[in-house]
N, C-alpha and C positions, 0 to 999 in steps of 0.2 A: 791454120785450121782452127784454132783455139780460140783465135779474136773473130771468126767468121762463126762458131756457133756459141758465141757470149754477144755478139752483135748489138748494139741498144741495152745492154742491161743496164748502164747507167741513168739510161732516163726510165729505165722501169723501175731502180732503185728510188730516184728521187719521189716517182708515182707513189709506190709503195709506203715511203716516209710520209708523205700527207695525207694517203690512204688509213695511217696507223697512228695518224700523231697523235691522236686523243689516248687510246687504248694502252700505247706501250707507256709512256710518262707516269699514268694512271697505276699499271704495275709497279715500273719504277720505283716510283714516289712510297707505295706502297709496302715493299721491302727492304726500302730504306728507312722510311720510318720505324716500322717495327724493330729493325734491327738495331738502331738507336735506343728509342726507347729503352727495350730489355737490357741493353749494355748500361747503360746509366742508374736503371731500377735495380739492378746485383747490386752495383757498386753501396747502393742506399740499403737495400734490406741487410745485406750480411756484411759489417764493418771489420768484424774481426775475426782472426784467425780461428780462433774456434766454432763459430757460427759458421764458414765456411767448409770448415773439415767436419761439423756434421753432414751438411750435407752432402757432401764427397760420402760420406758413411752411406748414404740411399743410392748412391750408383754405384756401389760393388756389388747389388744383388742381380743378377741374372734378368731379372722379370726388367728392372731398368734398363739394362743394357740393350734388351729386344725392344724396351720402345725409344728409346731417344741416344743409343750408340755406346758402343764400347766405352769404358771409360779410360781417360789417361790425367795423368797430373793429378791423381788423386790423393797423390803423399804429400799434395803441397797445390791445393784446392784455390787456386790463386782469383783473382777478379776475370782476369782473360781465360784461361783453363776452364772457368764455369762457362762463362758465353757460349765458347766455340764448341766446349761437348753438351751444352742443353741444346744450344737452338741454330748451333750451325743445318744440322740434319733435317729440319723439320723445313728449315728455309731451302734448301737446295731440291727438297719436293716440291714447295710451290716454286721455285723457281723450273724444274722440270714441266710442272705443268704448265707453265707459264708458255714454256716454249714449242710443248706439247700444240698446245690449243693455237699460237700461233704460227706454225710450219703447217699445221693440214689446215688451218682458215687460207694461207698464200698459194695454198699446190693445189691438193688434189679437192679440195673444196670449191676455188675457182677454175678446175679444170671441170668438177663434174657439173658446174653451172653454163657453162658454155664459153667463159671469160678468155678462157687461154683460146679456145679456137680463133676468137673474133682476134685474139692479141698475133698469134699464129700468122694469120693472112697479111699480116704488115710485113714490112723488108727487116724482119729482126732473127738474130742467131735461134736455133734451137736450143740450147740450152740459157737463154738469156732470163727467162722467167726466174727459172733456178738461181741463177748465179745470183740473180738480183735479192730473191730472198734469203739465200744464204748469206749474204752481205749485210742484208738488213739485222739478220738473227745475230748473225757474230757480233756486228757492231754492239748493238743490244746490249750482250752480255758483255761485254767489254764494258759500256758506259757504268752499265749496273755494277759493278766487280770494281771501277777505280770509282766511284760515287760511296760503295759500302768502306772500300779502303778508307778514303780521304775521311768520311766522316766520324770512322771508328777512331783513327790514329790522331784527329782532333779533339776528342773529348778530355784528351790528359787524364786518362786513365794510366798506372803505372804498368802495369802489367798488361794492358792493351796495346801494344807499339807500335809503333809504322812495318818494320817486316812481321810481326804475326797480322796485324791489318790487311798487307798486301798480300797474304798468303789468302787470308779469310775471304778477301773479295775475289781471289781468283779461284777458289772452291768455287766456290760461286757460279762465278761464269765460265768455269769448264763444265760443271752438271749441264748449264744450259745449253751450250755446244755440243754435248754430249748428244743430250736427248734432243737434241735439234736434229743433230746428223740421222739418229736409227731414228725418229718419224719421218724423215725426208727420205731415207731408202725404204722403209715399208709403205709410204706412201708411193714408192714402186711399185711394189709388190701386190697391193692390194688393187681395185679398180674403181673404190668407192669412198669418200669421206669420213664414213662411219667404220669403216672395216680398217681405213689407214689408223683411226682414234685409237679402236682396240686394241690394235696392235703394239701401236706407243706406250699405250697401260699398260696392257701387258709385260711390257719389260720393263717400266717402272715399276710394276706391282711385284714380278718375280726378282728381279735387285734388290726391292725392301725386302721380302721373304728371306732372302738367300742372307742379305747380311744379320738380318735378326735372329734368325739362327744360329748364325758364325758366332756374332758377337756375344747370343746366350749362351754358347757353350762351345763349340770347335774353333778358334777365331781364325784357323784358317781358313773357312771355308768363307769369312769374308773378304777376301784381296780378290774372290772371283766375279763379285760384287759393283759395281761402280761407284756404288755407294758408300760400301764398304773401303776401298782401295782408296776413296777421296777422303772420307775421314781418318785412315790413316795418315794424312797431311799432320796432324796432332798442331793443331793451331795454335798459336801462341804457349804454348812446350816445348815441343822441337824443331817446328814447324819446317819437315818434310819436304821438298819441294817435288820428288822425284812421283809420286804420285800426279799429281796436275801433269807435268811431262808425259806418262806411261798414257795417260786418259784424252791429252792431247791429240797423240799421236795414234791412238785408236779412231780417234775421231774423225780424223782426218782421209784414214783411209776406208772410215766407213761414209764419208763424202764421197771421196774418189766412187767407190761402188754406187751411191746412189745417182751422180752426175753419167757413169757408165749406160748405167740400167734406162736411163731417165731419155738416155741420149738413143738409143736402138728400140723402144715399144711407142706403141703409135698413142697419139690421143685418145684418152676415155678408156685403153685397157691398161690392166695390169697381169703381174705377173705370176699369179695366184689365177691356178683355176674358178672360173664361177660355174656352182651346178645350175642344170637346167630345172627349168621350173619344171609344173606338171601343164598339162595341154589345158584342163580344165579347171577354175577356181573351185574350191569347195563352199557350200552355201556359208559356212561360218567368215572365210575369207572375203566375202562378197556384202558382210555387215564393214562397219567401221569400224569397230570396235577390233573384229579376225581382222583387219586389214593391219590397223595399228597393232597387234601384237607381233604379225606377221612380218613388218620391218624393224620390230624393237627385241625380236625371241634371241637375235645372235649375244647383243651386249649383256641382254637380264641373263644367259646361261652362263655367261664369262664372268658377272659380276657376282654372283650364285655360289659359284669355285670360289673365286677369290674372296670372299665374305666368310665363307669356312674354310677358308686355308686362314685369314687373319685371326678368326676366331681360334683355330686350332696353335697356330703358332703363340700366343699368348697364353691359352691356356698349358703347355708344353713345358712353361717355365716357375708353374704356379707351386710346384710340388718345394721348391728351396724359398721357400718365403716366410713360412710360418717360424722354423727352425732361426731363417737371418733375421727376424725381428725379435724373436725371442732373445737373442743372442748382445742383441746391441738397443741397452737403456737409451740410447741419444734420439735412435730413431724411435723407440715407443712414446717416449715424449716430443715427438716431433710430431706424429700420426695419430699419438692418444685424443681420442675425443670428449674424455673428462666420463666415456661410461665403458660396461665392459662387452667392449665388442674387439673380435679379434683381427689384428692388424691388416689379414688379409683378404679380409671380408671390405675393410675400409681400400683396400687397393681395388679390390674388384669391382666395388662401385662405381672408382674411379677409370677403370678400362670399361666399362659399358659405357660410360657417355662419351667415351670415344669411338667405339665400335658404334656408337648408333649415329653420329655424326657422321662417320664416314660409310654409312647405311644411307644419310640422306641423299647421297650424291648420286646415286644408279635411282634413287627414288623420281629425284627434280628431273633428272636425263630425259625420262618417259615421257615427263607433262611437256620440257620445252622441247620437244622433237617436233609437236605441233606446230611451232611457231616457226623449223626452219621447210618444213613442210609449205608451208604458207609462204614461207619466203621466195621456195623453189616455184610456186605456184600451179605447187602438184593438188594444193586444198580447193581449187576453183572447179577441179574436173567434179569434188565430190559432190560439191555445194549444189554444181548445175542439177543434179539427181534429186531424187525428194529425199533428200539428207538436211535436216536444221543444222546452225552450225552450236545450238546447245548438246545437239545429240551426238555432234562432233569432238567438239570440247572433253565431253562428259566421257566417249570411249577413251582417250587418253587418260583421263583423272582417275577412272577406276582402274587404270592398269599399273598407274602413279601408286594406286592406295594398295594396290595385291602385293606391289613389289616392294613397299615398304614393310608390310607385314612376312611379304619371305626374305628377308635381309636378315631384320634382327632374330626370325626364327634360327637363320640357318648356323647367325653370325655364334648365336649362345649355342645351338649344338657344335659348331666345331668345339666352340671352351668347351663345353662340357665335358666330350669326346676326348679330350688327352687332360684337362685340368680335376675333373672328377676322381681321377685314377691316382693321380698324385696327392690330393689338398689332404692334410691331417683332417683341417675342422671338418665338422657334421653339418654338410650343407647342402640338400637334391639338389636336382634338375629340375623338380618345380620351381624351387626359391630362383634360381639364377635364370628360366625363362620367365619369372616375372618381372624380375629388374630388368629384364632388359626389354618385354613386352609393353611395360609402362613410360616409354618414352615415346609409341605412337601418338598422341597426341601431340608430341613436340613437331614432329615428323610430317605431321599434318598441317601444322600451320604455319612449313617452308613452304610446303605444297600449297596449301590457302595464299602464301604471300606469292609464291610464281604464278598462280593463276591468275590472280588482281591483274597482277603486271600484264601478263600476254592479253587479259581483255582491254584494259583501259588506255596502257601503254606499252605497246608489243618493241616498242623500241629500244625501252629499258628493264626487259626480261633479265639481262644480263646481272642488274643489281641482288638478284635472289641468290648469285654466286658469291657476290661479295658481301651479302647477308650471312650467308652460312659459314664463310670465313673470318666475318665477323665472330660469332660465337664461337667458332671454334678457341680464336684465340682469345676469349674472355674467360673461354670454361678451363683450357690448357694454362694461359700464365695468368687468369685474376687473381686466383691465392696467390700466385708466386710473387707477382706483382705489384700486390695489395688494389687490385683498382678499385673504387667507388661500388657499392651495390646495385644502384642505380645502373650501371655500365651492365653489369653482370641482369638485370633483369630487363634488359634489350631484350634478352635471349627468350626462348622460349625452352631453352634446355635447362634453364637456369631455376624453372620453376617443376621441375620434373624429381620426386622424392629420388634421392639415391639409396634404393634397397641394396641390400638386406643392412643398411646401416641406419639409413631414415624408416620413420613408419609412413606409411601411402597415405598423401592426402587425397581424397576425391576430389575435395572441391576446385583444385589446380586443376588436376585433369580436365575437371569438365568442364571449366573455366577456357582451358587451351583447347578443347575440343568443340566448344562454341565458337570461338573466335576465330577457328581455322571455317567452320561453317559459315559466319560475314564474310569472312575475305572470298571463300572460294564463290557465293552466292553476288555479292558485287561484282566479283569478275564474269560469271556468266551475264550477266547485264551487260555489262561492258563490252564483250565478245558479238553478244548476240546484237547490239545496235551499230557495233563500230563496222568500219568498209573492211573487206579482207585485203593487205597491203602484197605488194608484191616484189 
């Protein structure tokens, strides 16, 4: 029964692998390097024992722990202990999304294209599509997990070893199995690409909540976490193994459930009711502009919550900061800026350009929905109407530009919202929605660069993703790192004042707010001359 409904999955697996050979390498390669990198730049910036154990001194505060994980091995802040608690966490996200994005591009993305039907009609198992992407995925994080291993435990790093190595790479590629399996069973459950997406975020997004919580203050309440339960692995410390086993084996039988599920509902439904529409469009629905909001209102609601719930949970932890920096000379000479500005104010500058990076991302969503629109070649019904495709373009962009403006609104009212109530210093809610309002122009010219792309070359739209994660990690480890300035002014985040510690320059602004106007202005050229692809 088993080998009749996996039937052909091996030649759908091999399909699959030169379907993917570019994209998956490209991650690959990609979190492997960084993960290099950073392991080799600790070893260089803090040589000795007390340079280390200051900075062990900045991850006993609370506010740290909610952004980059509980601490361990802090009485003895070792080369490997640093690694695995700064940037194990931050990699097992992208590596979730990684997996994220490619389990609903295999399933329910080529089911709701028509792919699986036409794959369907052949002499192959019902369950073969599946089995084969599952195969693909596991394998995946396998390669990835003994590639990050081999590479760490070669550097002859002391305290990097081959078993904390092997532990670090299989963190690794259990997240990715992990959040492979729950998109693969919500991608049951929903009936649509965009609704399996959310869904995956969604429990990535309430995993990080839940553990940054735990870990700012109850820590049990992170083992409920997956995120949290895998960083108790304590990498190169004690290195755990019974965690990867427990996450395992959840894994598996949230498999089992989605090959169940997967195996009894028909094509193109899921398992989530859909409401019915209304009989009649409303005039505003019947523009472009209601149309494109009208397929984008589910995600901008879900990304709205969670934009103030990160907001909120950050601000949550703000009230023990001021006290822990007063308390410890090592870190005010760590954080001092040479003026009298107070420590926490310099921290807060620092979580706004994170909060508005991760503001860019529901931002870009909006503009490149257009592009799979286009792909699905649901854009030719609109075109055929007296619809221009600038006046097409242009509904999406403005719906790109509102939703960037209610992100970082919403992102600074959650801070405000629980961090105002705590912060000793004297500091409004005017001051902290300016800092965080003045990164629109950054914000604007990811936007200017995804448009470029989708007009000129809708092909390599996908670079505007690996643009922004670029910056992210230029803005996250360039001090830590030391990189070039030059590196750091790639960015556009880079040229953005951090208040209340910088004073506001205009001239950046309007600088990044021209230049997001060429780009976006090139691309409507581009757009409006090129063929619509299909």
């Amino acid at each position: 029964m088993v080998n009749q409904l996996t039937d052909q999955s091996g030649v759908l697996f091999r399909f699959l692998v030169k379907r993917e050979r570019v994209k998956l390498p490209i991650w690959i390669m990609s979190i492997l390097v960084t993960t290099l990198s950073v392991a080799v730049a600790f070893t260089g910036l803090y040589q000795s024992v007390q340079e280390r154990q200051a900075m062990a001194e900045t991850m006993r505060n609370p506010a740290m722990a909610a952004l980059v994980g509980q601490g361990y091995g802090l009485d003895n802040y070792t080369d490997g202990a640093m690694m695995a608690h700064q940037m194990l966490l931050i990699t097992a996200v992208v590596v979730a999304i990684m997996n994220i994005l490619l389990v609903v591009r295999l399933t329910r993305a080529d089911e709701e294209d028509g792919q699986l039907e036409m794959l369907r009609a052949l002499p192959m198992g019902r369950l073969a599509q599946t089995y084969a992407v599952m195969i693909l995925v596991v394998g995946t994080n396998v390669v990835m997990a003994f590639l990050a291993a081999v590479g760490l435990s070669v550097l002859g790093i002391d305290t990097i070893n081959i078993s904390g190595s092997l532990l670090y790479g299989a963190v690794l590629g259990t997240t990715g199995i992990f959040f492979a399996a729950v998109t693969m069973l919500v991608a049951q459950l929903s009936d649509n690409s965009r609704g399996a997406m959310m869904l995956a975020y969604t429990v990535l997004g309430v995993s990080y909540f839940i553990r940054a919580i735990g870990d700012a203050g109850n820590t049990t309440i992170s083992w409920f976490s997956p995120l949290g339960l895998l960083m108790g692995a304590e990498v190169y410390v004690n290195n755990y193994w019974w965690p990867v086993l427990v996450t395992l084996i959840v894994s598996g039988l949230v498999i089992v459930m989605a090959f169940f599920l997967n195996q009894i509902r028909d094509i193109g439904s899921g398992f989530l009711p859909s409401q019915s529409g209304k009989m009649h469009a409303s005039r505003f629905l019947q523009t472009p502009l209601g149309l494109a909001m009208r397929l984008q209102r589910t995600p901008i609601i879900a990304w709205t919550i969670g934009m103030f719930v990160i907001g909120a949970s950050y601000g949550s932890v703000l009230g023990d900061l001021d006290t822990f920096f007063e308390e410890n000379e090592v870190i005010k000479q760590m954080l001092s800026s040479g003026e009298e500005i107070p420590m926490t104010e310099q921290f807060l500058s620092m979580l706004m350009v994170i909060m508005a990076m991760i503001a860019t991302v529901p931002a870009v969503m909006t503009l490149v929905k257009i592009k799979a629109e286009e792909k699905q070649q649901r854009t030719e019904h609109l075109l055929a109407r007296a619809i221009s495709k600038p006046r097409l373009l242009a509904s999406y962009l403005i719906i790109a530009f509102l939703t960037s403006i209610v992100m970082l609104a919403v992102s600074v009212l959650g801070l405000a919202s629980t961090g105002l109530a705590v912060l000793e210093i004297d500091i409004s809610f005017t001051t902290l929605l300016q800092a965080m309002i003045v990164y629109l122009p950054a914000l604007w010219v990811m936007l200017g660069v995804t448009t470029l792309l989708i007009g000129i070359g809708p092909r390599f739209s996908a670079f505007s993703w690996f643009y922004l994660l670029y910056a992210f990690f230029v803005v996250y480890l360039g001090g830590l790192l030391e990189f070039p300035k030059w590196l750091a002014n790639l960015s556009p985040f880079a040229h953005i004042p951090q208040l209340p510690v910088e004073e506001i320059n205009y001239y950046s602004l309007i600088s990044l707010t021209v230049i997001a106007g060429v780009l976006i202005l090139i691309g409507f050229i581009g757009y409006r001359k090129r063929d619509v692809q299909g």
